[in-house]
N, C-alpha and C positions, 0 to 999 in steps of 0.2 A: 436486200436483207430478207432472210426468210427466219418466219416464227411458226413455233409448233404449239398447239393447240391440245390439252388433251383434257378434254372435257367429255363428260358421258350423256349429257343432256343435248341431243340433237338441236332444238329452236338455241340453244346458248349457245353452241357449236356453229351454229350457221351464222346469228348474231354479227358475235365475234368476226367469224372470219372474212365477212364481206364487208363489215368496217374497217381492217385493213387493209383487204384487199383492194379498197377505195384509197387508201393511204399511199398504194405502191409497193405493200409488202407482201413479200410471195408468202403463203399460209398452209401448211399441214396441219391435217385435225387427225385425234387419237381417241375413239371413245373407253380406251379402259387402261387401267394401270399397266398392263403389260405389255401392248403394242408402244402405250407411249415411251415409257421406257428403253423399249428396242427403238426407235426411232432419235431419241435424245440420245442415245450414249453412239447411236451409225451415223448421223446425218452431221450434216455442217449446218448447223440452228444459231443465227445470233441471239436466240431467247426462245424459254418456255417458257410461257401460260401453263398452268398445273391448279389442278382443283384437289383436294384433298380429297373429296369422299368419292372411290372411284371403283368399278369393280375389277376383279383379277387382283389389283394392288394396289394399295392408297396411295396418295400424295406422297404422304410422309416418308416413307420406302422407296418410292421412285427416287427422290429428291436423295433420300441416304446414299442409294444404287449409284445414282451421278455423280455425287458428290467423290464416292471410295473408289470412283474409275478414273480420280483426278482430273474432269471432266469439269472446267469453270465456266461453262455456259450459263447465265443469267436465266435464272429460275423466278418466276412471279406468282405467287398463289393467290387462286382467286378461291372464293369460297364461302359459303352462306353458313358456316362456322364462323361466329364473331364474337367469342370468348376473346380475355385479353391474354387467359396463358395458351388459345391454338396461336394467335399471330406472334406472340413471343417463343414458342416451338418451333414455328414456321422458320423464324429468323434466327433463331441458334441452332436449325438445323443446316442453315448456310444457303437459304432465299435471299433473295436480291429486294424483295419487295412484297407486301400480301394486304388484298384489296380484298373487301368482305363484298357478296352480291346482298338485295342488288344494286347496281353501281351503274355510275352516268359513264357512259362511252368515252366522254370527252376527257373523264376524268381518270380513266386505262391510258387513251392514247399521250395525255400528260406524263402519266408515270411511265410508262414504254418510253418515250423522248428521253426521261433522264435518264433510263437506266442504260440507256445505249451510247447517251451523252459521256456517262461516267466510263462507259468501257470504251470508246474515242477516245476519252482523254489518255488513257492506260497506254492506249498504244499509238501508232503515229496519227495524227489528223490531220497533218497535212501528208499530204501524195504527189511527187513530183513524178513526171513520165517526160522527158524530154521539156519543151518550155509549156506543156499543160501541168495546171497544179488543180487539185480537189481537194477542199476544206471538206471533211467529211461531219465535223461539227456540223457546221451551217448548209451545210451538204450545195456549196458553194464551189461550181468549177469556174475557171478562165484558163487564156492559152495564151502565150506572148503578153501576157498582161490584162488581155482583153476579158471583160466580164462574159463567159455564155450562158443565156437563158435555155437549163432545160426545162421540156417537162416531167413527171414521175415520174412517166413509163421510159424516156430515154435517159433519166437520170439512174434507174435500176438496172438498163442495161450497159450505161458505161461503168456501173458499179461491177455491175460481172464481170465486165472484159477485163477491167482491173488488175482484179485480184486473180487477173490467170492470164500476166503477162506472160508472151512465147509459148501460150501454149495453143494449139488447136483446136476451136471446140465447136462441135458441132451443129445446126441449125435443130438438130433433136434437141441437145443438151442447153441449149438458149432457149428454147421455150419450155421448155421442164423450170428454169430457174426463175426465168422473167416474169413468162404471164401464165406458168401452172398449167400448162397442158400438155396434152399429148400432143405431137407434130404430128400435122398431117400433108404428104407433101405437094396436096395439091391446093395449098394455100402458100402465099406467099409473104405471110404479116410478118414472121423474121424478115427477111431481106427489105420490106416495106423499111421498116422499123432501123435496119442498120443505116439504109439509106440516106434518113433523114437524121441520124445520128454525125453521120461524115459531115452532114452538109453543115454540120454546126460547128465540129469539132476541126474538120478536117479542110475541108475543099476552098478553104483561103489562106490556105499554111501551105509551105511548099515541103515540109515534112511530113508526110501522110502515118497516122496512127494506126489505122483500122484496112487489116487485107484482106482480100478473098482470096481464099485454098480451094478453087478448083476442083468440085464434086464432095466436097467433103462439108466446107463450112467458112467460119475465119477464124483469124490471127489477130491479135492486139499486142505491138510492137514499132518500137523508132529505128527506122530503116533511113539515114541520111540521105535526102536528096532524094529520097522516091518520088514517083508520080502518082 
């Protein structure tokens, strides 16, 4: 899952984002109304954090901006405005949610769960792929029945592979989404990392999910009877 961040206050900005990213959610940050902006209505964001008082362009506009691009990305304002007609503006301007600073962490990552909860439910929450199913509620996988224990980080990368069955995606583009970096290729933490993903998902099933494409990257696909 990746959220965007656009807040003008660096120490809030860093805050934020390393409490997520302890969560397993990938994190962009935006310090002004008009990157963020550009960044909500280009990217594939399951949620924006949005502060109202921002410069370039407020909240308010931002959120209009998305809203009139038929863009229903879950929008959350956070904001040290704690008037009762900004958080009722906030929400008739078509926010998902607005949390006045300052505010307990614990009490963001609660509201983030539901708001993600509510858009799970919207659309499928279960995911079947051959006999692996992912409750994305509970964020709850098994395969022939059997419960797998992931961790976050392999649990964010079978999220990836997912949602881009049949396609090919590259050991760049896997760590741009996973763990928010640049590849660099003489490390090896992608291939580590899918490794230890097969060995949960895959290498006691005689249908194998997860392929390597040879100089390029992998594939996430059910290939009957592969090895």
């Amino acid at each position: 899952m990746r959220i965007l961040v656009v807040e003008d206050e660096p120490k809030a900005a860093a805050y934020i984002r390393k409490g997520l990213s302890e969560q397993a959610y990938v994190v962009d940050v935006a310090h002004n109304g008009i990157d963020g902006l550009h960044l909500a209505t280009s990217g594939d964001y399951g949620l924006v954090l949005l502060d109202v008082m921002l410069p370039g362009a407020d909240g308010w506009s931002v959120l209009q901006a998305i809203r009139e691009q038929k863009k229903q990305t879950p929008v959350f304002f956070l904001s040290a405005r704690d008037e009762v007609a900004d958080r009722v503006k906030g929400l008739e301007l078509g926010a998902d949610d607005y949390l006045v600073k300052p505010f307990a962490f614990s009490e963001l990552l609660a509201r983030i769960k539901t708001i993600l909860r509510r858009g799970a439910a919207k659309a499928d929450a279960l995911l079947h792929i051959a006999d692996l199913e992912i409750d994305f509620v509970r964020r709850r996988v098994s395969r022939a029945g059997r419960r797998i224990d992931l961790t976050a980080k392999e649990y964010t990368l079978l999220d990836f592979f997912v949602h881009r069955v049949g396609e090919v995606v590259s050991r760049t583009l896997i760590a741009e989404h996973v763990w928010d970096m640049n590849f660099d290729s003489d490390t090896n933490v992608v291939d580590v990392a899918v490794r230890r993903l097969r060995a949960k998902i895959d290498d006691t099933f005689p249908d194998k999910l997860v392929h390597t494409v040879r100089g390029v990257g992998y594939v996430f696909e059910h290939r009957a009877g592969s090895a």
